[in-house]
C-alpha positions in Angstrom: 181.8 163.1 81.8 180.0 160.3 80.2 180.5 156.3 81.1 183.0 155.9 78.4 184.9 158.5 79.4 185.1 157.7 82.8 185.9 153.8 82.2 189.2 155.0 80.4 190.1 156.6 83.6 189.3 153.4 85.4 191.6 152.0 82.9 194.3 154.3 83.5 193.8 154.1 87.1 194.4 150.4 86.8 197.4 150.8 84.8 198.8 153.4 87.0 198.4 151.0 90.3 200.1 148.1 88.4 202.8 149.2 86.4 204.6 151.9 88.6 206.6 151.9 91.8 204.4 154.3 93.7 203.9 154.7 97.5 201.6 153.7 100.0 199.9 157.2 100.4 200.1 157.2 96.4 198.3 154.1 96.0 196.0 155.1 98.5 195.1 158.1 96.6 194.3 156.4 93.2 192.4 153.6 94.9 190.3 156.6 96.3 190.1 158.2 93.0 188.9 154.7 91.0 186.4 153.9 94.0 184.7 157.8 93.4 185.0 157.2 89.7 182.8 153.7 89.8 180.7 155.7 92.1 179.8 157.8 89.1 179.5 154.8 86.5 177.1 153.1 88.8 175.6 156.3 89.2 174.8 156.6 85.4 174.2 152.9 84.7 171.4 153.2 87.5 169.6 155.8 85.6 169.6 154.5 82.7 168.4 151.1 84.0 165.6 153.4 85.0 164.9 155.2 81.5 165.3 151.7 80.0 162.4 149.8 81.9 160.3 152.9 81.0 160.6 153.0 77.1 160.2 149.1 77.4 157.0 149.2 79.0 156.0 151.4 76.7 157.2 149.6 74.0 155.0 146.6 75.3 152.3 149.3 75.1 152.3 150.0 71.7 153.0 146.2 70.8 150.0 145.2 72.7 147.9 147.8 71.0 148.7 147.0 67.8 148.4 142.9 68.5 144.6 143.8 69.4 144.5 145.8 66.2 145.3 143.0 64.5 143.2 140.6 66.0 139.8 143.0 65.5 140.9 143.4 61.7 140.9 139.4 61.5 137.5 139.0 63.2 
């Protein structure tokens, strides 16, 4: 399931817990359920935090080794 995906059931979660007359144990249950799910979005917003900082560095790379292409051409 993917972080878009899984925020809708957030969502509906939400939804659930607000608009109906449920019990105790019930609410219990589909606090549970929304705690596990955010689990999983954090999860996934973790890694790519990680992927992220990787393709920027090496972005910064190839920016910095083209800036000191430029500045030989100029010399």
């Amino acid at each position: 399931m993917n972080l878009e995906e899984l925020l809708q059931k957030l969502d509906d979660i939400v939804k659930t817990l607000e608009s109906q007359n449920l019990s105790l144990d019930e609410c219990v249950k589909e606090f549970d359920k929304g705690v596990n799910i955010s689990k999983k979005c954090i999860s996934i917003l973790e890694e790519n935090k990680g992927k992220i900082t990787e393709l920027k560095k090496e972005m910064d790379k190839i920016c910095e080794y083209e800036l000191n292409l430029e500045n030989d051409k100029l010399k």
